[in-house]
C-alpha positions as CSV (number, residue, x, y, z in Angstrom):
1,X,0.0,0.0,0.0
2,X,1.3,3.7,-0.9
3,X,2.1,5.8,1.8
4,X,-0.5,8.4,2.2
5,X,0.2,12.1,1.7
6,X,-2.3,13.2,4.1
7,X,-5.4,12.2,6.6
8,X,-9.2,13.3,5.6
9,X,-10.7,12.5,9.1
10,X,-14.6,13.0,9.4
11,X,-17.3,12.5,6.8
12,X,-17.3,10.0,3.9
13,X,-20.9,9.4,2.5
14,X,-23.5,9.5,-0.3
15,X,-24.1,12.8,-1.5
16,X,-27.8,12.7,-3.1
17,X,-28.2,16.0,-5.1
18,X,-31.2,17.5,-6.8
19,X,-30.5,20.5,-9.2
20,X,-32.5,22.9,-11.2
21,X,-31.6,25.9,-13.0
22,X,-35.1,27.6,-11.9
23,X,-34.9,29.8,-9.0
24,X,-37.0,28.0,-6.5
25,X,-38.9,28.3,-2.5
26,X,-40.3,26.1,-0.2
27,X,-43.0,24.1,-2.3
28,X,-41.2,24.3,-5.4
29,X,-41.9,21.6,-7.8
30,X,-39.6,21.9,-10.6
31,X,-37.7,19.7,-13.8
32,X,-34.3,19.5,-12.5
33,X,-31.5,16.4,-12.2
34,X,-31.0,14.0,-9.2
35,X,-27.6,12.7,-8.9
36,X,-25.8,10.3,-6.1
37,X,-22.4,10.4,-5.8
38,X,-19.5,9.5,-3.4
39,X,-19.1,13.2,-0.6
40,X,-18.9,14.3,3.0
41,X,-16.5,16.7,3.8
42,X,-13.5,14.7,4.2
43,X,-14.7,12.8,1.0
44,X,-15.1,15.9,-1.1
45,X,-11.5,17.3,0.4
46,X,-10.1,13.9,-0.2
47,X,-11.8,13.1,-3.9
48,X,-9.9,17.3,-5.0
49,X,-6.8,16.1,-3.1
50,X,-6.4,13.1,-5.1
51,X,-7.0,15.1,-8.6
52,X,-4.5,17.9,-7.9
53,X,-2.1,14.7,-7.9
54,X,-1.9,13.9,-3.6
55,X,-2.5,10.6,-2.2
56,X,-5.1,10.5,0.4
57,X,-6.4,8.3,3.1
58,X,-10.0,8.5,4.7
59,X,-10.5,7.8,8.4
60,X,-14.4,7.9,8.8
61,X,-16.8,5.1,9.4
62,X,-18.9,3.1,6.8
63,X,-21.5,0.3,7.2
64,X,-21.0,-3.0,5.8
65,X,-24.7,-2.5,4.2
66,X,-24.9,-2.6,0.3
67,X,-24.8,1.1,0.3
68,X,-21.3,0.9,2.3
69,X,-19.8,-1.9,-0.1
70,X,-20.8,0.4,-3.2
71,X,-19.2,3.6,-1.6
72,X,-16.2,1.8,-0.4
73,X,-15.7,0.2,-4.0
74,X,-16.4,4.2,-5.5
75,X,-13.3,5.5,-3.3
76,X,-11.1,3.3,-4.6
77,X,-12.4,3.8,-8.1
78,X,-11.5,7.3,-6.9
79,X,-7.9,6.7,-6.0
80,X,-8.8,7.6,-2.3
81,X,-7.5,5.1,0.4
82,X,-9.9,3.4,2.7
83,X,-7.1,1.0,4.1
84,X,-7.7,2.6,7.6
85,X,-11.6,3.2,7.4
86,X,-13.8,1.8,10.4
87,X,-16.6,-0.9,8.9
88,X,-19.5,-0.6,11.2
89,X,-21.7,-4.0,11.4
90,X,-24.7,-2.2,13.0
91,X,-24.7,1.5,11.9
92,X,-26.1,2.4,8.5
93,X,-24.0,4.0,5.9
94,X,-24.2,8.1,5.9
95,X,-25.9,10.0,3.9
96,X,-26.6,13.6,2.6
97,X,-29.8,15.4,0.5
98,X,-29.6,19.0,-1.2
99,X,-31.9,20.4,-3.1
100,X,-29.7,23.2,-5.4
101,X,-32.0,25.9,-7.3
102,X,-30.8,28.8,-9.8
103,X,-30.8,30.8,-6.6
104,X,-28.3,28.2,-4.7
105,X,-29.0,26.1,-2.1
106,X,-32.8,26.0,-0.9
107,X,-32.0,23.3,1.5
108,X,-30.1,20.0,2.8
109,X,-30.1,17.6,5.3
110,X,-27.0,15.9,6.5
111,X,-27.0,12.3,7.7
112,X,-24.0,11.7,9.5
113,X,-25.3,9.7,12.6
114,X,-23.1,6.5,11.9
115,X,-20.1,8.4,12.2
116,X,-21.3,10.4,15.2
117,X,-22.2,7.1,16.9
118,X,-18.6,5.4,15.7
119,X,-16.9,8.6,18.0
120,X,-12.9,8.0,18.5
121,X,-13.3,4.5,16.4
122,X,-12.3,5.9,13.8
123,X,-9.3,7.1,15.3
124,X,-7.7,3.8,16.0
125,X,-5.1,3.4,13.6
126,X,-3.8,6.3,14.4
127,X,-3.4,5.3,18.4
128,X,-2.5,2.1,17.9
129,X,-2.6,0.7,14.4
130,X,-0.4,1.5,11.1
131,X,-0.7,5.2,11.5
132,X,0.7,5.4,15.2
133,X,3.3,8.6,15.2
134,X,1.7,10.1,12.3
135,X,3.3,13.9,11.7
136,X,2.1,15.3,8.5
137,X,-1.0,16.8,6.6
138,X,-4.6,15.9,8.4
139,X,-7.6,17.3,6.8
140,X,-10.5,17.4,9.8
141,X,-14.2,17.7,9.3
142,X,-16.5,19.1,11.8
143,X,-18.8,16.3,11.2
144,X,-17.4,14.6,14.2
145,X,-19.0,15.0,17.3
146,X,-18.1,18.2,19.7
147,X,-16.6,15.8,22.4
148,X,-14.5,13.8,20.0
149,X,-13.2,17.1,18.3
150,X,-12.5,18.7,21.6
151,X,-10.5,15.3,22.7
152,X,-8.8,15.8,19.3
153,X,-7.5,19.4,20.1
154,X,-6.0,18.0,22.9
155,X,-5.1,15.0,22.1
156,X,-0.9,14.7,21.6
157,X,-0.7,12.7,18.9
158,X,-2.3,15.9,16.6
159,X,0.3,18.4,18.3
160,X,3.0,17.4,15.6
161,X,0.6,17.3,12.8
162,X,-0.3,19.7,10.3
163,X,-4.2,20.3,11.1
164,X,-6.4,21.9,8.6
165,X,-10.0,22.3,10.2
166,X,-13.0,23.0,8.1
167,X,-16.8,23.3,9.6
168,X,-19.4,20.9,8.1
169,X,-22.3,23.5,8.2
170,X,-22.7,27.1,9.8
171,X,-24.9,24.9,12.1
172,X,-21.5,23.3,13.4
173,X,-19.3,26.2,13.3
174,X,-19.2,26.4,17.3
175,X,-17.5,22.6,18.0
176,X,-14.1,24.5,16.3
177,X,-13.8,27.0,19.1
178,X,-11.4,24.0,20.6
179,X,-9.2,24.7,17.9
180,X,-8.5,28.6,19.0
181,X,-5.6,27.7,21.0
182,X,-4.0,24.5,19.1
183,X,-0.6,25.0,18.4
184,X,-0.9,24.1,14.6
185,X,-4.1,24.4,13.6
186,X,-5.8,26.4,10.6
187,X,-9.2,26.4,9.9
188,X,-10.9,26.7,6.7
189,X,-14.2,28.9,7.0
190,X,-16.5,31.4,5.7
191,X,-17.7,34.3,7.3
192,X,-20.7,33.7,8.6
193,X,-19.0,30.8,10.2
194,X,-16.4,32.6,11.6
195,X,-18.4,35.0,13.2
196,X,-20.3,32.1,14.6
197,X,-17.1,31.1,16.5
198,X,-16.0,34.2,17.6
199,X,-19.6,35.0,18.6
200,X,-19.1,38.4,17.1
201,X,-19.9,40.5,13.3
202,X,-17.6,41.2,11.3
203,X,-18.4,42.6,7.6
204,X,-15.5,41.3,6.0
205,X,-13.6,38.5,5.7
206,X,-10.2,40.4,6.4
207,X,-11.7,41.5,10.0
208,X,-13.0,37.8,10.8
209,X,-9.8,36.2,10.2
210,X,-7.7,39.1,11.9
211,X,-9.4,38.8,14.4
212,X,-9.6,34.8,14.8
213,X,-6.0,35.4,15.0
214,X,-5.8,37.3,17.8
215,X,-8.5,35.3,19.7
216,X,-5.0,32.6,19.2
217,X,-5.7,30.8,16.1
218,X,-2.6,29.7,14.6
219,X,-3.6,30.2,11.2
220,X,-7.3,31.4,9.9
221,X,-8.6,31.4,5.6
222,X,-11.8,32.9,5.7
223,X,-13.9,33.2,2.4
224,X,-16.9,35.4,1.7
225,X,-18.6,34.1,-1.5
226,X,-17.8,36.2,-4.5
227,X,-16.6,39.5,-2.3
228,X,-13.3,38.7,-0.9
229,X,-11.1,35.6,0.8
230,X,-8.6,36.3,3.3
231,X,-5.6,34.4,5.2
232,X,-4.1,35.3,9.1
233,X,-1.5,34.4,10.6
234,X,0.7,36.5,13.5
235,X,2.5,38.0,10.8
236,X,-0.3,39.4,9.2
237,X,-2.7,38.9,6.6
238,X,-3.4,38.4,3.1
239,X,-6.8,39.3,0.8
240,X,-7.8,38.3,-2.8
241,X,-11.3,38.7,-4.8
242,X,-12.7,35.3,-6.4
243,X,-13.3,35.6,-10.0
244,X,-16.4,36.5,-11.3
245,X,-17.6,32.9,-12.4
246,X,-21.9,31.6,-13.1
247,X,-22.9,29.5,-10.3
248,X,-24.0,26.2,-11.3
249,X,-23.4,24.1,-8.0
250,X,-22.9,25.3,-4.2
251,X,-21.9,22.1,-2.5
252,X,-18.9,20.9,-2.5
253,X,-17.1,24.4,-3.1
254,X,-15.7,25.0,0.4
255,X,-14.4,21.6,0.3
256,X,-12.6,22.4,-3.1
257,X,-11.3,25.4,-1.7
258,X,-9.6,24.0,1.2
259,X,-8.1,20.8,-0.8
260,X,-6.7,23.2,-3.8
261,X,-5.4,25.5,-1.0
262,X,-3.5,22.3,0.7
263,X,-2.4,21.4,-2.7
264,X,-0.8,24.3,-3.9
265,X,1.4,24.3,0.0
266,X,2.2,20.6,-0.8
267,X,4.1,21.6,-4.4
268,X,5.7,24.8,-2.6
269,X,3.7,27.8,-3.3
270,X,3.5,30.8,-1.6
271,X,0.8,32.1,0.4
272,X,-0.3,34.9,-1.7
273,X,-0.1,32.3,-5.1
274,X,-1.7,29.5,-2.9
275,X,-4.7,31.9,-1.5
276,X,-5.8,32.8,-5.6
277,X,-4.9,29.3,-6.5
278,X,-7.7,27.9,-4.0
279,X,-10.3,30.4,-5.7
280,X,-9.9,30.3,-9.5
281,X,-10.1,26.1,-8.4
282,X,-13.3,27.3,-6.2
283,X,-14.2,29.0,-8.9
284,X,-14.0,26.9,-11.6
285,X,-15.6,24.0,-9.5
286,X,-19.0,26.4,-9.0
287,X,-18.7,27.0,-12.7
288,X,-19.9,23.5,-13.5
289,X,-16.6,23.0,-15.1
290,X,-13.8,20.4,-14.9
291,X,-10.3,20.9,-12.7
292,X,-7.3,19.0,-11.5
C-alpha cells in the first residue's frame, strides 16, 4: 500500500443532489436532475486532493450495508485510500440530501449519525494501528461530534501534525472553538461561520480572520462568496477577490477550496499564489466546469 500524503478525518458518504436551473422556494416543484455520488466533507476534500495529484487516506466510518460496499468500491475507483476506514456492522452508511435551485442552495439535510455514533473508532489506527506517530497533513471535518473534536485538540498525537480544520455547516461552526488555542491548527471557514465562532460581526472576511487570530488561532482562511477571501496568521494577513464565475453548484465548493489551498502548499507555493490558486479552483468548481 502507498504511503499516504495526508489524513481526511470526518465524513465519507452518499451525497444525493437535486439541481434545477429555476430559482425556486419552499413548495417548489420543478424539472431538475438527481444525482448520487460519493461526498462528506473529508470525502469531497479527499476526492480534490487526489485530482491535484496527492494521495489521500480517509479515516471515517462506513457500514458494511450494500450502500457501504458500493461507496467503499467508489473510493477506490477514486484513487482515495480506505485501508484505515472503520466498517460498522450495526450502523447504517451516511448520507446527505440537497436540493440546489438557480438561486443556490434552498435546502439540505446531512445524515452523519453513523459516524457520530462510531466517536474515536475511527481514530484507531492512528493510536495504535499502522498510523501510530503520524506527523504530516490531516484534513478534519467538523462532522465529528463536539466531544470527539474537543478530545482531538487535545489530544498529543495531533500536536506534531499539520491540522487543517474545516466546519461541516454554519450549524457546526461552534465545535471548532477548541481549535483557538491549538498549536498548529488552521481552519478553513467562511464568514458567517467565523463569526459564529467568535460570537461576534464582522463585515468582512479580512476583519474575521484578523481577528480569529488574535483570539489565538494559529492560522485562519476565511472566504466570503464572491466578495473577498482572506488568510491570518501573526505575521499578518493576506486578501484576494474570487473571479467573477456563473454559479452552477454550491456544494462541494468550500471543500474544493480547502483541498486546492493544501495542494498548492504541498508543491511549494507561496501564500499569496496559494490563496488565488484555491479560488480560481473554487471557482471553476462552481462554474460546472472540470479541474485538477
Amino acid at each position: 500500500m502507498t504511503q499516504p500524503d495526508i489524513l481526511c478525518i470526518g465524513s465519507v458518504l452518499w451525497d444525493i443532489i437535486g439541481r434545477a436551473n429555476a430559482h425556486m422556494r419552499v413548495g417548489s416543484d420543478v424539472p431538475g436532475r438527481i444525482t448520487r455520488l460519493p461526498g462528506g466533507v473529508a470525502m469531497n476534500i479527499a476526492m480534490a486532493l487526489r485530482a491535484y495529484g496527492m494521495t489521500p487516506a480517509v479515516l471515517t466510518s462506513i457500514g458494511q450495508d450494500d450502500a457501504g460496499q458500493e461507496l467503499l468500491a467508489a473510493c477506490t475507483r477514486l484513487g482515495v485510500q480506505t485501508d484505515h476506514v472503520y466498517l460498522s456492522s450495526d450502523l447504517p452508511t451516511d448520507q446527505y440530501m440537497a436540493i440546489e435551485g438557480g438561486n443556490g442552495l434552498v435546502a439540505a439535510i446531512a445524515d452523519a449519525h453513523s459516524l457520530e455514533a462510531a466517536g474515536e473508532k475511527i481514530l484507531s489506527p492512528l493510536r495504535k494501528g499502522a498510523l501510530q506517530g503520524w506527523s504530516g497533513l490531516v484534513a478534519l471535518d467538523g462532522n465529528l461530534t463536539a466531544q470527539l473534536l474537543a478530545q482531538i485538540a487535545n489530544d498529543p498525537a495531533f500536536a506534531e501534525t499539520d491540522l487543517r480544520v474545516a466546519p461541516a455547516s454554519p450549524g457546526k461552526a461552534e465545535r471548532l472553538t477548541v481549535f483557538l488555542d491549538h498549536p498548529s491548527a488552521t481552519l478553513y471557514v467562511n464568514l458567517e461561520e467565523a463569526n459564529l465562532i467568535l460570537h461576534q460581526t464582522h463585515a468582512t472576511a479580512e476583519a474575521a480572520a484578523e481577528a480569529l487570530i488574535q483570539r489565538g488561532l494559529k492560522r485562519a482562511l476565511v472566504t466570503s462568496g464572491p466578495t473577498q477571501a482572506a488568510e491570518a496568521t501573526k505575521s499578518g494577513v493576506i486578501t484576494r477577490t474570487p473571479p467573477e464565475v456563473v454559479v452552477t453548484r454550491i456544494t462541494g465548493a468550500g471543500d474544493t477550496f480547502m483541498a486546492a489551498h493544501i495542494a498548492a502548499e504541498a508543491r511549494g507555493l507561496s501564500g499569496e499564489t496559494s490563496l488565488q490558486a484555491a479560488l480560481d479552483a473554487a471557482a471553476i468548481y462552481i462554474s460546472g466546469e472540470s479541474y485538477g
